[in-house]
C-alpha positions as CSV (number, residue, x, y, z in Angstrom):
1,X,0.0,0.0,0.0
2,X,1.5,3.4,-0.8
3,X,0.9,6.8,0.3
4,X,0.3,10.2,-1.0
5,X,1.8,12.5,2.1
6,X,2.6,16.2,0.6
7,X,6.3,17.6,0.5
8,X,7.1,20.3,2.6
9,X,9.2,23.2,1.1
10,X,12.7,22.0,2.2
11,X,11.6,18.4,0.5
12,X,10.9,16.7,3.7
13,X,8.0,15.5,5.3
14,X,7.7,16.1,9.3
15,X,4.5,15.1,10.8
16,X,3.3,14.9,14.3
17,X,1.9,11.3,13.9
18,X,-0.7,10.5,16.7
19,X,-2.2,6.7,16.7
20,X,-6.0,7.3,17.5
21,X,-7.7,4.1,18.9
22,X,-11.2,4.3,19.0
23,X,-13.3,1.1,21.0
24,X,-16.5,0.6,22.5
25,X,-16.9,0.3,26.2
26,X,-13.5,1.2,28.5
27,X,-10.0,0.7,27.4
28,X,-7.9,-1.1,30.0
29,X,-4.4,0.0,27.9
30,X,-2.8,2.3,26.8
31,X,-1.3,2.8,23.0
32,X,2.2,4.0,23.2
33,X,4.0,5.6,20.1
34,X,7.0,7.9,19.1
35,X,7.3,11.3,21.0
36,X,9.3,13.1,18.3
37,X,8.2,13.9,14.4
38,X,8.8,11.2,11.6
39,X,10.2,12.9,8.7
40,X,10.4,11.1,5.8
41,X,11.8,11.8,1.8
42,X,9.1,11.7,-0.6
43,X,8.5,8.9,-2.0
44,X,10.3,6.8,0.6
45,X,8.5,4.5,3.5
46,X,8.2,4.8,6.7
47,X,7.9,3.0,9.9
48,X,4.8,3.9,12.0
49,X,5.6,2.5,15.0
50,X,3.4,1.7,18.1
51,X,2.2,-0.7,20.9
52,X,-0.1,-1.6,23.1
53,X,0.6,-1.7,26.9
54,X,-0.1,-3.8,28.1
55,X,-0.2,-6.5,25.1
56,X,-3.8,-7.0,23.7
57,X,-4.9,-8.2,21.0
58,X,-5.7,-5.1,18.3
59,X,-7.5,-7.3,15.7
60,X,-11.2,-6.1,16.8
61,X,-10.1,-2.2,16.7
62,X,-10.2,0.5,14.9
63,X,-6.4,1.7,14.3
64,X,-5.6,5.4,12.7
65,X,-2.8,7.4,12.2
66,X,-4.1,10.9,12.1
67,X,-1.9,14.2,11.2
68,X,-1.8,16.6,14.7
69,X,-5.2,18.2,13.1
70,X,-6.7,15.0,13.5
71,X,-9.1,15.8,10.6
72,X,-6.6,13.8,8.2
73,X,-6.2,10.1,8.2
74,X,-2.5,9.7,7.1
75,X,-2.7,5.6,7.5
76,X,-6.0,3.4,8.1
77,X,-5.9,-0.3,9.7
């Protein structure tokens, strides 16, 4: 799967990249990701790291990487 992200002016990309869980009923973890920006080349990948703590099981959830906006999905799972 590829995607579109557009290039800032220097040629890099550097986004804020917040995972954003959403679940019905309470959420008994926590989802732990990067605390620094990802910037990326255009037109290279990148890594979106994150993880659940404590382990669960993410099959049944709704997993989104969202720009700092949040009104832009940059990845959907």
């Amino acid at each position: 799967m590829q995607m579109w992200l557009p290039a800032s002016p220097g040629g890099l990309l550097s986004y804020l990249v917040t995972l954003h869980v959403l679940q019905l009923g309470s959420a008994d973890f926590r989802v732990v990701g990067p605390d620094h920006t990802l910037c990326v080349t255009m037109g290279q990948g990148v890594v979106l790291p994150c993880h659940l703590s404590p382990s669960v099981d993410a099959r049944s959830l709704d997993i989104r990487w969202i720009r700092r906006s949040f009104s832009e999905t940059v990845h959907h799972y």
